[in-house]
C-alpha positions in Angstrom: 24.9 -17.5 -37.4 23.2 -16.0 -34.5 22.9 -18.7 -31.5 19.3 -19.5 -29.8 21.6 -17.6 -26.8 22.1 -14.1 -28.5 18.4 -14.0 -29.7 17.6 -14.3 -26.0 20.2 -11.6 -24.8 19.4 -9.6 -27.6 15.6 -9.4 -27.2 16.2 -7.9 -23.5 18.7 -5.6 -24.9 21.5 -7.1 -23.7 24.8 -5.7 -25.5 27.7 -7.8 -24.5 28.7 -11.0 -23.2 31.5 -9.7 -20.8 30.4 -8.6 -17.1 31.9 -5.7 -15.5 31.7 -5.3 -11.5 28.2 -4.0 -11.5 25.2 -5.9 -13.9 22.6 -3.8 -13.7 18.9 -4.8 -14.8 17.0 -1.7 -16.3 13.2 -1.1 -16.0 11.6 1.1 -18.5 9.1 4.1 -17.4 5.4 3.8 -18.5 5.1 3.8 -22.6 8.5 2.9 -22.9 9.8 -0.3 -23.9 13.6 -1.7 -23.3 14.6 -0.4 -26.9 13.5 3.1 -26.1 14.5 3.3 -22.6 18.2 2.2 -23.8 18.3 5.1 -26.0 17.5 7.6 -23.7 20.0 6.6 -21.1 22.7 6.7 -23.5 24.7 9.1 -21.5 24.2 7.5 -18.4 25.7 4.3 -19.9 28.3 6.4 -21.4 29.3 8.4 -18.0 29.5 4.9 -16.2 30.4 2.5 -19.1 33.7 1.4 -16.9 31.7 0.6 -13.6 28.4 -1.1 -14.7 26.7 -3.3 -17.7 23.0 -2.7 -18.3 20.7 -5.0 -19.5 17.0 -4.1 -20.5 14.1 -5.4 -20.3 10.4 -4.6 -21.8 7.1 -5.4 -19.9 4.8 -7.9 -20.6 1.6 -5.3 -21.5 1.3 -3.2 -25.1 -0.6 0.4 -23.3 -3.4 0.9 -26.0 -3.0 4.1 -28.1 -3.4 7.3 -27.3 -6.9 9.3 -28.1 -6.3 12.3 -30.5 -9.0 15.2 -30.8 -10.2 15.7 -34.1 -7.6 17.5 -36.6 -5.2 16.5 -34.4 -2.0 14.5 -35.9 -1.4 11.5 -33.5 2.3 11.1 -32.5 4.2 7.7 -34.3 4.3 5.7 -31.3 5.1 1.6 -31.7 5.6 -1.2 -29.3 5.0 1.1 -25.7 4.3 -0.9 -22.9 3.6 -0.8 -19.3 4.1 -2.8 -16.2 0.4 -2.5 -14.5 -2.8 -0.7 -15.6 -4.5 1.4 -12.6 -7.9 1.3 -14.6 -9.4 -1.6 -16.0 -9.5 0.4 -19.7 -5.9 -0.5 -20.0 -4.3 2.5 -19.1 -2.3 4.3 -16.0 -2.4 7.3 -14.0 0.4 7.6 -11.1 -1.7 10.1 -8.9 -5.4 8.4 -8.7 -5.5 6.2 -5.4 -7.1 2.8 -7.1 -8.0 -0.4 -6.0 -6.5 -2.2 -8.7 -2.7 -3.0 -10.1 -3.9 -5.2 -13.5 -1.1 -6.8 -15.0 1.1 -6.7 -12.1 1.7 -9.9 -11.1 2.8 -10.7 -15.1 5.4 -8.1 -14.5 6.6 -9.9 -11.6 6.8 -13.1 -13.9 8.9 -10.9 -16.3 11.3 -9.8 -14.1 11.7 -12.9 -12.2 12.3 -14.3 -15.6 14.7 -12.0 -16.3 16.5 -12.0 -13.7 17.2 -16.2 -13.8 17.9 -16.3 -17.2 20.4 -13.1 -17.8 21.3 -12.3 -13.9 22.4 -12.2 -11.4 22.1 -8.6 -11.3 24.1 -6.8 -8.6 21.5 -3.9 -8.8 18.1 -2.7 -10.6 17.4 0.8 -12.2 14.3 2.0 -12.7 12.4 5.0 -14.5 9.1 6.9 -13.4 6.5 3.8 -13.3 9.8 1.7 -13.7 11.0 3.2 -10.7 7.8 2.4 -8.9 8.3 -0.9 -10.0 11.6 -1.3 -8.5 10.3 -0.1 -5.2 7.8 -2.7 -4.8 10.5 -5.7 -6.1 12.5 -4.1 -3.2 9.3 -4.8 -0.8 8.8 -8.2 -2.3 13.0 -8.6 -1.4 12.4 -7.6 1.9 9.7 -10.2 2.4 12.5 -12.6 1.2 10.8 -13.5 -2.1 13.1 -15.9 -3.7 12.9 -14.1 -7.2 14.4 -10.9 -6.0 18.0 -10.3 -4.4 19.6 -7.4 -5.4 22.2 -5.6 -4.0 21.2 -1.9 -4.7 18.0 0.0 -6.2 18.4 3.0 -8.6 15.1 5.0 -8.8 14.5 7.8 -10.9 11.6 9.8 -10.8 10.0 7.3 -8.8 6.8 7.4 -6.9 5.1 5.2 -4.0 2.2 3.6 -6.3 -1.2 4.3 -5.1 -2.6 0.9 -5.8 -3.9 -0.3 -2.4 -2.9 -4.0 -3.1 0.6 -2.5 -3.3 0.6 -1.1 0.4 1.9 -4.1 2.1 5.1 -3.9 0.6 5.4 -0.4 2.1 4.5 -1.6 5.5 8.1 -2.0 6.8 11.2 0.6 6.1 12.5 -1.2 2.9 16.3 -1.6 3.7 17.9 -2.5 0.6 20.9 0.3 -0.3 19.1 3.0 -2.4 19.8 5.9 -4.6 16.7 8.3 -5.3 16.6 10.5 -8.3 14.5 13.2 -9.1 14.0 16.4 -10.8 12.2 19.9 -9.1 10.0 20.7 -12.3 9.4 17.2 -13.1 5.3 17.7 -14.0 4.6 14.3 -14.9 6.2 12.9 -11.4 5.9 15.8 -9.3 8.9 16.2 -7.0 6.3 15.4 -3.9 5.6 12.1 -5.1 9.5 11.1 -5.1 9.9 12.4 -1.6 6.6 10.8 -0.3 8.5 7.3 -1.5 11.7 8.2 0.4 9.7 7.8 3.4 9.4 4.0 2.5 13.5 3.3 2.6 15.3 3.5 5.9 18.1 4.8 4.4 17.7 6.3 1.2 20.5 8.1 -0.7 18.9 11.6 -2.8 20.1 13.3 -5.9 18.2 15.9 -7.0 18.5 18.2 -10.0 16.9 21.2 -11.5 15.4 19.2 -15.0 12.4 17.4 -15.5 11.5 14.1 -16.0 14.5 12.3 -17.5 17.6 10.4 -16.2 20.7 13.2 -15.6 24.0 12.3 -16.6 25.6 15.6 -16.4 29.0 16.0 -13.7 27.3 16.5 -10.5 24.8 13.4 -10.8 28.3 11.5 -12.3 29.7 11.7 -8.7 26.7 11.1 -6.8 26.4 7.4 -8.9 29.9 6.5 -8.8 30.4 7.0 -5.5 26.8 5.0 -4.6 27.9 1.9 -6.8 31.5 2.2 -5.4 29.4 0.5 -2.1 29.2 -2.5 -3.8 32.8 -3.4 -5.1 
């Protein structure tokens, strides 16, 4: 018999009940959801299953499905989700300069949620609009919001979002320990829009590699994270 507990733990992807030195709260990328985002970080977990525990989380919005042309064959897509909508049809671009973040302040809710019932978290990961996420929780940290207070950031393929209610949390160098991932033929976050949010930490730790837009495991990026989350022991 499954206890009211595990269903809880087990719908934000939580795998285990023991706590390593680092818990680490995970923030899927745009049409992701926590399910998805834990598969494709496999090898990270793997490469650092002795220094952290991740636990996953889903956002609070279902993103609409994607038009097909005619004769085209849709691709099987269930459950993808997304933290805020830049357009008031639902859906998201990372590079238009909008006026409007809808469905952000749910997300907020979600995390903050989160975070009381499953943390504390010694640190938060996040991927591509996950990522951009995570630098705006950093912001809200900064401004001492209650909800918030993490040790570390983790972004990957991150980007400073262009959603001008979002600029006041970029007003001050965000100070919180931060590693910055990113790759240099990444085409859905360009590698400018990574380096464009570096200029928003004070002092920002950078790993970059040759791939696209995914979360690297391989040897060099294995160093680069152990020694960033052997800060916090």
């Amino acid at each position: 018999m499954v206890t009211p507990w595990l269903l809880k733990v087990c719908r934000y992807g939580h795998q285990t009940p023991c706590r390593p030195s680092d818990q680490i709260l995970c923030i899927h990328g745009y049409r992701q959801n926590a399910q998805t985002f834990r598969e494709r970080t496999g090898s990270l977990r793997k490469i650092l299953k002795k220094s952290a525990e991740f636990v996953y989380i889903s956002a609070p919005h279902v993103v609409p499905s994607l038009e097909v042309a005619e004769g085209e064959e849709a691709k099987k897509e269930t459950d993808v989700r997304g933290w805020w909508f830049s357009k008031i049809d639902n859906s998201f671009c990372a590079i238009d300069y909008v006026e409007i973040c809808k469905g952000f302040e749910e997300s907020l809710d979600e995390v903050g949620r989160a975070v009381k019932e499953h943390g504390p978290f010694d640190g938060v990961l996040g991927f591509s609009q996950g990522a951009s996420l995570v630098s705006l929780l950093c912001g809200l940290q900064q401004e001492c919001d209650q909800r918030f207070t993490f040790k570390f950031a983790i972004l990957v393929a991150g980007f400073r979002s262009r959603s001008s209610p979002h600029n006041r949390l970029y007003s001050k160098g965000i100070t919180l320990p931060s590693i910055h991932i990113f790759g240099d033929t990444d085409r859905v976050i360009p590698r400018e829009m990574s380096e464009e949010l570096l200029e928003c930490f004070t002092e920002p730790v950078v790993c970059t590699h040759s791939g696209g837009h995914f979360v690297p495991a391989s040897p060099p990026q294995k160093k680069i994270y152990l020694n960033f989350l052997e800060r916090f022991r």
